[in-house]
Structure formats: C-alpha cells, structure tokens
N, C-alpha and C positions, 0 to 999 in steps of 0.2 A: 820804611825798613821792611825789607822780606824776611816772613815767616821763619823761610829756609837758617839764616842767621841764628834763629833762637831755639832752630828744634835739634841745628847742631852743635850750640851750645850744652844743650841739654843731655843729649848724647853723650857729648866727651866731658859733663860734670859725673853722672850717671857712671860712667865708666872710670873714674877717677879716684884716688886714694882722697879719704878725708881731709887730708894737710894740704890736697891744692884745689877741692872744690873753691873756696871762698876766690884764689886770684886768681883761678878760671875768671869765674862771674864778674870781678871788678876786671880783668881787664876787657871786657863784652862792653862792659855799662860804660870805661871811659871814653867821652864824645861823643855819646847819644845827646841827641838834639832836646834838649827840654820840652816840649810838649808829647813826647816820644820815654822819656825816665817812667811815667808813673805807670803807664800801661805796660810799657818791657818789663819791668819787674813784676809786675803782677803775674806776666805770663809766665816766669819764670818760676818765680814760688808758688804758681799754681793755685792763689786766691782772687780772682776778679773784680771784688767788691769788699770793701769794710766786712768785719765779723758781725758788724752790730746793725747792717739792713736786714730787714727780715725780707730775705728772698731765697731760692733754694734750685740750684739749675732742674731738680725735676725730673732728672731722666736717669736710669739704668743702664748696666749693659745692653738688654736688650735694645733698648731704642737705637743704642752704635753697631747693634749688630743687625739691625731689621735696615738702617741708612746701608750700611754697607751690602748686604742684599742687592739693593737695587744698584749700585754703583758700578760693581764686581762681578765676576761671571764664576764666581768660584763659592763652593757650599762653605759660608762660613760657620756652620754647626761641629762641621767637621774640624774646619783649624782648628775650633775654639778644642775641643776635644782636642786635641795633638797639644796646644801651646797657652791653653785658661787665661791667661794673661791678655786683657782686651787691646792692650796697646799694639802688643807683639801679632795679635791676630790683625787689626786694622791694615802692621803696615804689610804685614803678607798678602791681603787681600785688594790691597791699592794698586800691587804690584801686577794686577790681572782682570783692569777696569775693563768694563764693556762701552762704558758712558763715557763721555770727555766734557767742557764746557768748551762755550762757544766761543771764546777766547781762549790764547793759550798765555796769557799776563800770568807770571809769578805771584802764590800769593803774596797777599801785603800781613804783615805781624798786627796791624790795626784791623784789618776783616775778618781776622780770627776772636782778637778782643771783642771788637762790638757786635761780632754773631753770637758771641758764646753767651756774651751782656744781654743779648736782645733774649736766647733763649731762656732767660733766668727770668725772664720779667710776663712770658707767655704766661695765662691760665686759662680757665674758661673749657668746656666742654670739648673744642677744638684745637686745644692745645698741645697735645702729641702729637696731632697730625701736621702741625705748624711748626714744633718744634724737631719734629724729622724733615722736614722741607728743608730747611737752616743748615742741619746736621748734614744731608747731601748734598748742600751747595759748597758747602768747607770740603766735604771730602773728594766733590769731584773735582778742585782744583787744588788738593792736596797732593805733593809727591808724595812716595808710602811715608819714609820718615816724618814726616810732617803730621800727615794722619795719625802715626804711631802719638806724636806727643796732643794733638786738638782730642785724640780720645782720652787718655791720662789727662788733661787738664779736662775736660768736661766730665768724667768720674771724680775728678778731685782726688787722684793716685798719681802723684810724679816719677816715683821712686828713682829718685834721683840725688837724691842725700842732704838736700838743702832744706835746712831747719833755720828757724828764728837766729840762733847764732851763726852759723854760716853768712848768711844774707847781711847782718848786722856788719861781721868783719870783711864780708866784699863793699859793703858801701863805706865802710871805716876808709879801705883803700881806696878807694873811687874817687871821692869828695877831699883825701884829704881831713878827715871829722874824728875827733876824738871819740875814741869807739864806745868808751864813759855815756858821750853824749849824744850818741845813738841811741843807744841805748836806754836812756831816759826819756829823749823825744820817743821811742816806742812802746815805752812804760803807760806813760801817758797817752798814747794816741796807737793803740796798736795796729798797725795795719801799715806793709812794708810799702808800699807802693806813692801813698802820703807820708812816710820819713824820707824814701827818696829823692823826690821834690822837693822837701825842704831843706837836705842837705843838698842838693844841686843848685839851690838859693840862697845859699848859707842863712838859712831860718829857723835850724833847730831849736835855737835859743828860743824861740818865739813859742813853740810849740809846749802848750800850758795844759792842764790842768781844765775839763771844764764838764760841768753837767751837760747833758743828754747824750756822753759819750764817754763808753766805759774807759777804764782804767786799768792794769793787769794788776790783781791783786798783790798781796802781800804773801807769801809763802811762810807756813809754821810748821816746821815738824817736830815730832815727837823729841823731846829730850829729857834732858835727868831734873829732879826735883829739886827748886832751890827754895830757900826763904829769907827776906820776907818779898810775898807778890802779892799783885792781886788775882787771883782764880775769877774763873767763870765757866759755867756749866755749858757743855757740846751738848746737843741731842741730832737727832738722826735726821738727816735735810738735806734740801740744797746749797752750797755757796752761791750767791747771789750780787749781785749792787742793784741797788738803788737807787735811781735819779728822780729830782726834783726839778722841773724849770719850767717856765710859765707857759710852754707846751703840755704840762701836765706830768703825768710820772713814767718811770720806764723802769722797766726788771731786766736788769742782764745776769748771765752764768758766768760763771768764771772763765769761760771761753770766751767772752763779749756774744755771745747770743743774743738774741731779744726774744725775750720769751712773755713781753705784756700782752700782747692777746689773750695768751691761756689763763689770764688773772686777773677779767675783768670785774667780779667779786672784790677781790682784795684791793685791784684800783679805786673802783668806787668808795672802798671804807677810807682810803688814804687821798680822799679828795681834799679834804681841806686841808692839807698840808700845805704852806705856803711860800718858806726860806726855799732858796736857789741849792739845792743840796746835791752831795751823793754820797751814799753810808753802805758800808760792807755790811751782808747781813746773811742770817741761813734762811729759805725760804723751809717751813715744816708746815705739818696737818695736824691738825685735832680731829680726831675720829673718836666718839663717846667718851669724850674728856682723857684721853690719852693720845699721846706724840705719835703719829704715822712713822713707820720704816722709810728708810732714804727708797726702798724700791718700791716702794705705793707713792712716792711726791714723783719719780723718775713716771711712772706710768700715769700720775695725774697731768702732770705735764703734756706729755703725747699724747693724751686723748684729749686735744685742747678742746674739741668738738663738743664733748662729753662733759665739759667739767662743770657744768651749771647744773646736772643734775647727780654730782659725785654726793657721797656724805659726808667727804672730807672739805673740813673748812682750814684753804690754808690762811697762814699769817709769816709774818717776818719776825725773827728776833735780830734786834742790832747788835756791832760790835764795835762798829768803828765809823766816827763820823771824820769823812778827809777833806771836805770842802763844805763850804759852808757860807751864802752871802757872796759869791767872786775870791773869797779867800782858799790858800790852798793850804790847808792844816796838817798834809804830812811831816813836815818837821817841826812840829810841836811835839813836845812830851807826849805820851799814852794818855797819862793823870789828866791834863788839861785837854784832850780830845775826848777823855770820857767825862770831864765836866762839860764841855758843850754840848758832846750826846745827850744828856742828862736837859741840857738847856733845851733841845730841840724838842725832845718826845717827851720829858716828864720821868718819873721816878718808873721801876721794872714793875710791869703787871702782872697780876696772878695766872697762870695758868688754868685751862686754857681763856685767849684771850682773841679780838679782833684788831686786825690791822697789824699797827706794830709798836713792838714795845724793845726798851733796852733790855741786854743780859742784863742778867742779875750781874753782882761784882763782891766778890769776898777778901779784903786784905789780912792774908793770916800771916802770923811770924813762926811757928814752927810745924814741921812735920807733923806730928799728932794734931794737927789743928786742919790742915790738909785731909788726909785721913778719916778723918770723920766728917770732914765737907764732902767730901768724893762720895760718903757711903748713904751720907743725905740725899743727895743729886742722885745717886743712881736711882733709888726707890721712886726719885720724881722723871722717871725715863732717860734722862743724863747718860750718855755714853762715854764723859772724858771730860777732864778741864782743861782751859786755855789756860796758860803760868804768861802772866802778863808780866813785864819791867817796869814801871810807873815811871821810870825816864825815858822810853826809849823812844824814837822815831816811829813814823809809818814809811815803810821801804817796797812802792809798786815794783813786783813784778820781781822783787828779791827776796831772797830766804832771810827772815829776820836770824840776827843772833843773839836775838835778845829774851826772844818770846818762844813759849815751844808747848808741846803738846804733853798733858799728863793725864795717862789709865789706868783706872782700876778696875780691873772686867769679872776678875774671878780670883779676886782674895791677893792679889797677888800686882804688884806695880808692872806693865808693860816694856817689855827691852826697846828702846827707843829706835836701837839698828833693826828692829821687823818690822816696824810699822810703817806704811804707805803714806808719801807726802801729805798733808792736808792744807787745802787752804783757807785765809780766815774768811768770815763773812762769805 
C-alpha cells in the first residue's frame, strides 16, 4: 500500500465535517489485505504501538526540523515562524528538496510504519543522530503531503479529528461488527490497530479480559447523594491498575501507560503477591505520615530517575478487584468484588501504610451518617467519597450509573455539574 493513500485519506478526514469522518475512514479500510489492517489503522489514528509498551518516539520538533534542514534548501526557522504548525512547515519545505533518493519508488505505507517503529525503539548515546538518519530517509522519499502527515504522526499531533469513537464507528462500518462489540473488545484491549484485526477475523468475541494488559477503566462522576451505599474515602493520587501474572507485577494510568520502572520500591514490597490479578487502584505518597498532593506523585513519577532517593514513600490503595485466577469479575455485584478484594489483600490498613492495602468501606443508611463520615475522612487527608451501589456492575471504559462521586470541601456538598470527570482506581 502507498503511503500516498493514507496521507490523503488523512487530508480529506482532516478537512471533513465530524458526521463523515468515521465513513471516510471505513470506506479506506474496506479491502485492505489483512496483514495490511493493523498497521493502516495505526497510521491513521496516529498510535504505532499499544499504550502499555514502555517506549516513547523520543524526538521533538526540533529533530523534524534539523532532518528537514538538510533535505530542503529552504530556511525552515523561518516557515516555522510564518506557519508554527510542524506538519504545515514539513510539507512546505518538501516542496523545495535539494536532496532526492536514489530511487524514485513511491513510498510504501509499511516504510513509514517500521521507520517510525524502529525510531521508537533507538536509545543509547547515539541515538538522535540515528534517529535523524531515519527521520531523512522518510523524508527524502516523501512527497510534501506525505511529509506533512509522517511529521504529525511522529509528534503524535494528527489533527485530524479522529478519536476512539470515530475509529470505533469506521470499523463498526468496515467489518460489518456491532459497534456494542467494538467497543468492548476495546475496553478490554485498548489499542485500535489489535481491534482491527480482530474484527477483520471476526474474533472480537475472543478478545477477553487478561492480566499484564491494561483495561480502560470504569468512569465515575460526581453525582447527587443517595442512601443507603457503601462510601469510601478519595485522597489525592494517581488512578492506576494493577497487574498481577507470573511475569511479576505492572502499574498502569489510566491511559494504559506503564509506569513500573518508577516503582521499583513499591514492586518489590508487592512481591509476594501471588493470584493472577488486576485491581483498580490510586497510586498516593506518604510524606511524614501524611498523603502527598496528586502534583508531588505527578512529579514523583517523572523523575523516575530520582525516585530512590525521594522522601515520599508511595503505596497503592485498592478499589476494585476485576479479574481474579483467569476469572473476569466485572459483572459481579460491587458487594461481592469487594469481598474478594478483601480475600486477596486482607482487611484496610492503617495509614500510613506499605505496599497495598484496600479502601476502607463504610455502609451508611442516612444522610447525617454520610456527613459526619466525610468530615472524619477529611481530617485524615480524604478529599471526597466514592457512593458505591452494592449491586452494581464493573463497566471498563464506561461511565458507571450507578456509582458517583461525593464532596465536602468547604462546609458545603459540591454541584456535581462543576466537577471534572474522575476515574475509579
């Protein structure tokens, strides 16, 4: 398949009202060759690789503007000044090569993938200058359009309007697949380019549930007070998961990130842990026996380098245990996944604490009894409670309507229409 194909797809999605991106994209994708599905979509939605490898393309604008330097015979400091936007400066400057390659072959939509794959995977000392080498071998056999969209996918900027649902309802069309079941196989497995395939294989169905590979959480927002629930105390953290599997354990964000390198403290306390698991959790810090701000764990994270000599000791608090043994426990009850939570880790540990422990769990039956739980929690760093159903489902990757968020910040219960998504664990 030529590149050319997919960077003017992208163009006339790009340019396209929201109501026909999606049957742009499904009519592209119908009759691509199967070994050909999972790579074109990738290049489309502009993700290369699963969310949950820890790899990272590495490069800047500048490294697309130092490759095109040498390609172009034109000051690209200057476009960039006239046009900021790196896509729109590439294909300006493609347009006034100095350089050619030694072939004049079209590119291929694969020599784009597995340069851009290979640059992800460069490190080491010499690895800018390696990863520019790549960077001008794409672009001298780039026509400008072309360049415009291999710079946008190596920034990881498409802008081109295609989001998770979009993608979802062009492959709905494509395959023929109930878009329900897309949408599940992506819950479970997020990452469009492996739903593609399996809905080109009709294997949705197939696609489960499994440790060492995140899951999109469950979504809770804020809502009104009911009773009777079970409450559990927020504090200020990361959302996180948790995997368990005889590879050992793995931390993901709620973006499926893999963030176990920066927590090899907190892995090694969670070494004995031994069931096949994976539990939604907030990753928090103890700093002198009180809870870190979400933006001291936000910067313990990043400085993964650093974090063996931080003061902050993180740990996990759970919420939700969804698999468990090859079992997938999201359509159980709440009640009965917080008694198997309870089976896995043991009763809630006192603050502060190592490794990981369950939320606490309070079942009250009226308002005044809420109330005065909220006003306990806050004094123990508590920023909010979670208003649990005790029948309800676990729902990846969907707004529960059963579960929701309740605050008490300052005397006063939080309007549920101001407050910003949250998600559990």
């Amino acid at each position: 398949m030529l590149y050319s194909r997919i960077a003017a797809l992208l163009e006339e999605v790009s340019l396209a009202p929201r109501s026909q991106k999606s049957s742009l994209t499904s009519e592209f994708l119908i009759g691509i060759e199967p070994g050909m599905i999972c790579p074109a979509v990738r290049l489309i939605y502009g993700e290369l690789w699963p969310p949950w490898e820890e790899r990272e393309m590495g490069i800047g604008p500048e490294s697309i503007l130092a490759a095109l330097e040498e390609v172009s015979g034109v000051d690209v400091l200057a476009i960039r000044e006239d046009l900021s936007e790196i896509g729109k400066v590439c294909e300006v400057a493609l347009q006034h090569k100095v350089q050619h390659p030694l072939t004049r072959e079209p590119l291929q939509a694969l020599s784009v993938y597995n340069g851009l794959r290979r640059v992800s995977q460069m490190n080491g000392p010499d690895s800018e200058r390696r990863k520019g080498v790549v960077l001008k071998g794409l672009f001298l056999s780039a026509l400008p359009h072309e360049g415009k969209y291999i710079a946008r996918t190596a920034l990881r900027s498409m802008l081109t309007g295609i989001g998770p649902q979009t993608m979802m309802a062009a492959l709905s069309k494509t395959f023929n697949s109930d878009k329900g079941e897309i949408q599940r196989a992506y819950n479970a497995m997020p990452e469009m380019g492996l739903v593609a395939r399996a809905a080109q294989d009709g294997a949705l169905k197939q696609i489960k549930i499994q440790s060492g590979r995140p899951v999109r959480p469950m979504i809770i927002r804020p809502g009104a007070l009911a009773t009777p629930r079970a409450f559990l105390p927020k504090y200020a953290g990361l959302k996180v998961q948790l995997h368990v599997a005889s590879g050992g354990c793995s931390v993901f964000t709620s973006h499926q990130k893999n963030i176990t390198s920066a927590l090899s403290g907190l892995i090694q306390q969670l070494g004995a842990l031994r069931d096949d698991l994976i539990v939604d959790a907030d990753l928090i810090g103890f700093r002198d026996g009180g809870v870190c701000s979400q933006v001291e764990m936000i910067k313990y994270i990043n400085h993964r380098r650093l974090t063996r000599k931080s003061i902050i000791s993180p740990a996990l608090i759970a919420y939700e245990l969804i698999y468990l043994n090859g079992e997938d426990l999201t359509g159980l009850s709440y009640q009965e996944r917080r008694r198997r939570l309870l089976g896995a880790f043991g009763e809630p540990k006192s603050m502060p604490f190592l490794g990981i422990s369950p939320a606490e769990e309070r079942v009250l039956n009226d308002e005044g009894e809420v109330r005065a739980y909220c006003l306990q929690a806050k004094r123990l760093g508590c920023t909010g409670l979670i208003m649990r159903d005790l029948g309800a489902p676990y729902r990846p990757g969907v707004c529960s309507d059963r579960d929701f968020i309740v605050m008490r910040l300052d005397g006063a219960w939080e309007d549920p229409d101001e407050q910003e998504e949250i998600r559990t664990g």
